[in-house]
C-alpha positions, 0 to 999 in steps of 0.5 A: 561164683559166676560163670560165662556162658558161652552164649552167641546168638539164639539160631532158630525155634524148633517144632516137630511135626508128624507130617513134613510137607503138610507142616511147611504149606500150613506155615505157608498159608498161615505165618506167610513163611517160604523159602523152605530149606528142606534136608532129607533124612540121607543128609543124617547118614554116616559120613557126614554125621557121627557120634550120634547119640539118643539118651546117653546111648548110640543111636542111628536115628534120622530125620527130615527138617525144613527151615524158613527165614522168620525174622532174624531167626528162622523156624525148624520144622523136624519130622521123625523118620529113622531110629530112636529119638527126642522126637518120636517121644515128643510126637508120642507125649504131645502131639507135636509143637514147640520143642526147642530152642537152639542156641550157638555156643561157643563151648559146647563141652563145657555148656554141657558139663555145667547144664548136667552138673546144674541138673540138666540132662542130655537127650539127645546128641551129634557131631557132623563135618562142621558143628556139634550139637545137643539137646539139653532137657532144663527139669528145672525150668519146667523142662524147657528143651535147649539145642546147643550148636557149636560150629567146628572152627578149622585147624 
């Protein structure tokens, strides 16, 4: 039977990093990228972010990222700074690069129930005033890494 994933728009590429700042100059310099919206690691912090959760555990992990504006989507550039997370184990396994691509849904509960029960494993989650998200780690797909954001909708 087919189903309708609830799919609205792919949101940004996501790469992690080991140094922040010397990522966003390089992207500067190199892709002529700018504009860098860059959120510190306090912006992790409860409130605003709860539920935080890293390998089905609970976790009080933080991090740094910046966004710049590549075409019609942006690039995320994330640097590990507090906790356990996904990226340590990426920094730690690869080096860093190419991690993830995000993906706005508008069902993020039922995306996530369907995507494990297919075999997908959740790596690594939060809830914030404003949007949900998860990082699904696709083993079928070579372990291709989705981020599935959901924005909270009012009432």
């Amino acid at each position: 039977m087919p189903f309708a994933f609830s799919f609205v728009k792919v949101k940004h590429i996501g790469l992690v990093v080991p140094d922040l700042n010397a990522s966003m100059a390089a992207a500067s310099q190199l892709l002529g990228l700018g504009a860098f919206r860059v959120i510190e690691p306090e912006a992790f912090e409860a409130p605003p972010y709860y539920e935080k959760k890293y390998r089905g555990s609970d976790e009080d992990f933080a991090f740094r990222c910046a966004y710049a504006p590549m075409g019609p989507l942006e690039i995320e550039f994330i640097q590990p700074v507090k906790g356990k997370t996904v990226y340590d184990d990426f920094l730690r396994e690869t080096g860093g690069g190419l991690h993830h691509f995000a993906i706005e849904v508008q069902d993020l509960e039922r995306e996530l129930e369907r995507m494990v029960a297919a075999g997908g494993a959740v790596i690594q989650s939060a809830k914030r005033t404003g949007l949900s998200w998860a990082y699904v780690e696709l083993g079928s797909l070579n372990g291709l890494v989705l981020e599935l954001i959901q924005p909270k909708v009012a009432g």
